[in-house]
Each structure stands twice: as C-alpha cells, then as structure tokens.
N, C-alpha and C positions, 0 to 999 in steps of 0.2 A: 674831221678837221673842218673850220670853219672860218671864213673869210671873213675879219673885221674892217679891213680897208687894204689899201696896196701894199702899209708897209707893215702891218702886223698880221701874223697867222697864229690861230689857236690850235693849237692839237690838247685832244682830251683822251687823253688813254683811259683805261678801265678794267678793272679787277685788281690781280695782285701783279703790283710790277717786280717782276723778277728777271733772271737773265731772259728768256724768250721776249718778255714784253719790252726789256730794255733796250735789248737790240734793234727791235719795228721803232721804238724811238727815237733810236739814235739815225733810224736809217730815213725816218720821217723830215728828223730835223738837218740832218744832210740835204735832202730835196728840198727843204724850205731855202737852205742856203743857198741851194745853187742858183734855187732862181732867182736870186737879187735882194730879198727881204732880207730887212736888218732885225727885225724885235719880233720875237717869238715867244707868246707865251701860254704856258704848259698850265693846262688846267688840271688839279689833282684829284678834284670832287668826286670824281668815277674811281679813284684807286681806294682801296680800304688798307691794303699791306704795301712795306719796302722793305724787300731783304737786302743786304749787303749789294750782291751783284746788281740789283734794281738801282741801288741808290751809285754804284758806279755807274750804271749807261747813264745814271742825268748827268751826273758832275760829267762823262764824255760827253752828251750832248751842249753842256756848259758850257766847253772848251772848243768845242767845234764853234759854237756861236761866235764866244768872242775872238778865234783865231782869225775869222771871215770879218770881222769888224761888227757882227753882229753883236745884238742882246736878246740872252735869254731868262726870262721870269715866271715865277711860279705864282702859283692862288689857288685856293679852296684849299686847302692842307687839312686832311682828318687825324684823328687824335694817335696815331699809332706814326705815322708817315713823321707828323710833326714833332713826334718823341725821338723817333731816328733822327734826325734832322737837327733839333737841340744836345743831343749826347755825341753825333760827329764832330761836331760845333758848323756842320753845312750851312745850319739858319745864318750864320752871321756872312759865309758864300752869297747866297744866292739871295736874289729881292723877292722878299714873300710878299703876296698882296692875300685879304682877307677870301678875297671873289674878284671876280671878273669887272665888278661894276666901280669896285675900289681902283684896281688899276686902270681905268677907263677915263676916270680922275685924274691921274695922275698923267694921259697921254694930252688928254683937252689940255692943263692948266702950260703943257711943253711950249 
C-alpha cells in the first residue's frame, strides 16, 4: 500500500483475487476507513484472475467505502478481471480508470 497524499490511499493487491485475498482487502480497506481517508484506490495491475468470491470482497470493500462517506476506485484492470467486470455489469458500478496516472487526472482537475 502506498501513500499518495492525506486523502487518497492505494492498495495494490496481487496474484489471484479470490476469497483469501478478498478478504486481506476488505480488511485493508476497513483500516483505510477508519482512519479518516475518503478515496481509495485499488490498483488491479498485480491481479491476473477474479473469481466470483474475489469479485464479492470488492463490491464489499465498495460498500464499506461508500457507507463511511468514502470513494472507492479501480485502474489497471487485465483482460480477464475486465471480462468479469463487463458480464456482471460491475463496470458500469464502479469508476474504472485506465492506470494510476489517468485517475491522478482526474484528482488535479477536482
């Protein structure tokens, strides 16, 4: 996990997000919330698979975010993640950014 500034935090998971790893997510972005940060966002580029259980802990870390008033957003999405993602219809859920550098754009022009 890596500090962009006070109010955004990156978490970057890696391998296959499945239950084990969804849950270190969910429990990640739990910690991010408690300590004050509103906008989190989840870099995918380290994931290569989403099974079912994987792609529930995001939509739960989704909901954790925005029950706290947060925002949670995604970037780098690989070809298999992003096929889950479009046949859930999740894409149209969550704010995808291409990378990191895209959404970075989009915090400046705030």
């Amino acid at each position: 996990m890596k500090l962009m500034n006070s109010e955004i935090k990156i978490v970057e998971p890696s391998g296959i997000l499945d239950n084990s790893l969804a849950k270190q997510l969910c429990h990640e972005v739990d910690e991010i919330i408690s300590t004050g940060n509103q906008t989190i966002l989840v870099d995918l580029k380290g994931i290569s698979f989403i099974d079912s259980s994987g792609l529930g802990g995001l939509v739960n870390a989704f909901k954790s975010a925005r029950a706290a008033g947060g925002r949670l957003v995604i970037c780098s999405v690989c070809e298999q993640p992003r096929m889950l993602l479009e046949i859930t219809g999740m894409d149209q859920v969550f704010e995808i950014f291409p990378d990191q550098a895209e959404f970075n754009k989009t915090v400046e022009k705030a």
